[in-house]
N, C-alpha and C positions, 0 to 999 in steps of 0.2 A: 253829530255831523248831519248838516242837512241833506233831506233825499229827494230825488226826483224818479222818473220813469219816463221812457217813452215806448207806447203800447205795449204797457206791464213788466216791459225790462229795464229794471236799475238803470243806471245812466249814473256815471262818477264824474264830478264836479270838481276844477281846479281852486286851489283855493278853498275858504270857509264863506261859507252865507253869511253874509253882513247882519247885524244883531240888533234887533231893537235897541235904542239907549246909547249906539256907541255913536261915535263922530265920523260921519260919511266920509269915506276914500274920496281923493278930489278924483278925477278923471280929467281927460282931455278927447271928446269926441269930435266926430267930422259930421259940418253941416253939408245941406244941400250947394252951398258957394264952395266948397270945400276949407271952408274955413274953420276952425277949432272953435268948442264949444266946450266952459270948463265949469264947475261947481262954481265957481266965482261969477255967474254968469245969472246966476238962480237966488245970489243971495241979497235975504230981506224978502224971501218968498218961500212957499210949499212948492217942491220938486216934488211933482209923481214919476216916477220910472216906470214904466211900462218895458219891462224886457220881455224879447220874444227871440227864436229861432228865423224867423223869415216873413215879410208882410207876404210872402207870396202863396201864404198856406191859409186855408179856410177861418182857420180859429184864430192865426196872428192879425187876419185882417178885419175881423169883427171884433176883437179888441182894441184894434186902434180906431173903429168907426166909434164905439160904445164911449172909448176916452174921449175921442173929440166931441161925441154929444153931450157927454158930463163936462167935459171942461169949460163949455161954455157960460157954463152956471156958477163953475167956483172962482173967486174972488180970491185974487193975491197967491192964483198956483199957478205953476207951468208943470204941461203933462209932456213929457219927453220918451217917444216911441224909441228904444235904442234896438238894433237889433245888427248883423254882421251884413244885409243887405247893402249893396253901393249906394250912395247917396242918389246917383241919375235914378234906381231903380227904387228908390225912397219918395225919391221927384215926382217921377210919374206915375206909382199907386195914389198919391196925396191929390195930385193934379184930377185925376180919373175920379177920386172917390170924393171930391170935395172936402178935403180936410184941411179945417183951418185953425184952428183950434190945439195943435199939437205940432212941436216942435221935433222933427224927424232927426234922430242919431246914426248915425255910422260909428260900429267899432269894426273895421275892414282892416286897419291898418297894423300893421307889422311890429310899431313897437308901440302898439295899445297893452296896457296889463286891468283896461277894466272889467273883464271879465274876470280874472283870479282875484281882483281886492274887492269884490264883489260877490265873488264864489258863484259864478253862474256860467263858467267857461265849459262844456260838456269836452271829456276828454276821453270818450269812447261812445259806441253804441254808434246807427247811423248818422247821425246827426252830429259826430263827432266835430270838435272846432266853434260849433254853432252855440249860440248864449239859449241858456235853458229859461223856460217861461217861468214870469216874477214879479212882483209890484213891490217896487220898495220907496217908503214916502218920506222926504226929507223935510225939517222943519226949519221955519228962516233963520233959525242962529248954525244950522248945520247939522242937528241931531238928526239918528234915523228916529219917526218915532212909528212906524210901521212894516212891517215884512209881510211878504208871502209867496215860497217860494214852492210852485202849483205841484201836483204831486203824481200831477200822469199830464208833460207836456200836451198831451192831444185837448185837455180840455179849457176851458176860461176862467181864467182869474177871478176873484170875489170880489168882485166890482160895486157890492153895497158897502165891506167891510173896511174897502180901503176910501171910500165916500165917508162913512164914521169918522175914523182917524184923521178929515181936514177937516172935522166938527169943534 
C-alpha cells in the first residue's frame, strides 16, 4: 500500500495508488469554462498529472510553475495540474503567474471518484478530502508508465525523474 505524510504524520489514502504498467482510470475533470475534461482528451499523447493538495500553498505552486517551464519543451505531452481548488481559483493563480503551458484540473465536484481510482483522495489528517501530492505519467495508448506518489506532501515531486520517463 502506498504511503504518504503530511509533516511526518501518516496521512491514509482512499483507494490504491495507481501502478506502473496498469491502464489509466478514465476520469472526468472540470476545466476553467467549467466544462469536463476526460482521458479521452489526452489520447495519442503523454499525460503528466501533476497532483497536488492546493495551488495556494508554497510547494503546489512551484510545482506548477516548474511543470509549465518543462512543459514547454516536451513534445506530444499535456501536463495536467489537478488539484480540488475551484476552477475560478485555478483561473486566477495561472492568470497571475503566467502559466500557459499546463492545463488546470478541478476534482471539486461531488460525484468525482478520481481521487480513489487514483489512490490519492487523503481521508484523514488535516488536509483531509484534499488529493495527496503525485505525478503519474500516462502513455498515448493509455499505459501508466510512471508514478510517484511524494512521501512527505510538504516537499516537490522528482521533477528530473518524471522528465526521464517522457524520454
Amino acid at each position: 500500500m502506498a504511503k504518504t505524510a503530511f509533516q511526518g504524520t501518516p496521512v491514509t489514502l482512499a483507494g490504491e495508488f495507481v501502478q506502473t504498467g496498469a491502464q489509466a482510470p478514465d476520469f472526468s475533470l472540470v476545466k476553467g469554462d467549467l466544462s469536463s475534461f476526460t482521458l479521452a482528451d489526452v489520447k495519442g499523447k503523454y499525460a503528466l498529472l501533476n497532483i497536488f493538495p492546493s495551488m495556494d500553498t508554497g510547494v503546489c505552486a512551484a510545482s506548477v510553475r516548474k511543470f509549465n517551464q518543462l512543459a514547454a519543451q516536451m513534445k506530444d505531452t499535456v501536463v495536467l495540474a489537478i488539484s480540488k481548488d475551484l476552477p475560478f481559483a485555478q483561473g486566477r493563480f495561472c492568470a497571475a503567474e503566467g502559466i500557459e503551458n499546463v492545463v488546470s484540473l478541478s476534482d471539486y465536484r461531488y460525484t468525482s471518484d478520481f481521487g480513489e481510482k487514483y489512490g490519492v483522495l487523503m481521508t484523514d489528517g488535516p488536509l483531509c478530502g484534499l488529493l495527496a501530492r503525485a505525478v503519474v505519467i500516462i502513455n498515448p495508448e493509455g499505459k501508466v508508465v510512471y508514478t510517484e506518489l511524494v512521501p512527505e506532501i510538504t516537499q516537490e515531486p522528482n521533477y528530473e525523474a518524471a522528465l526521464a520517463a517522457l524520454k
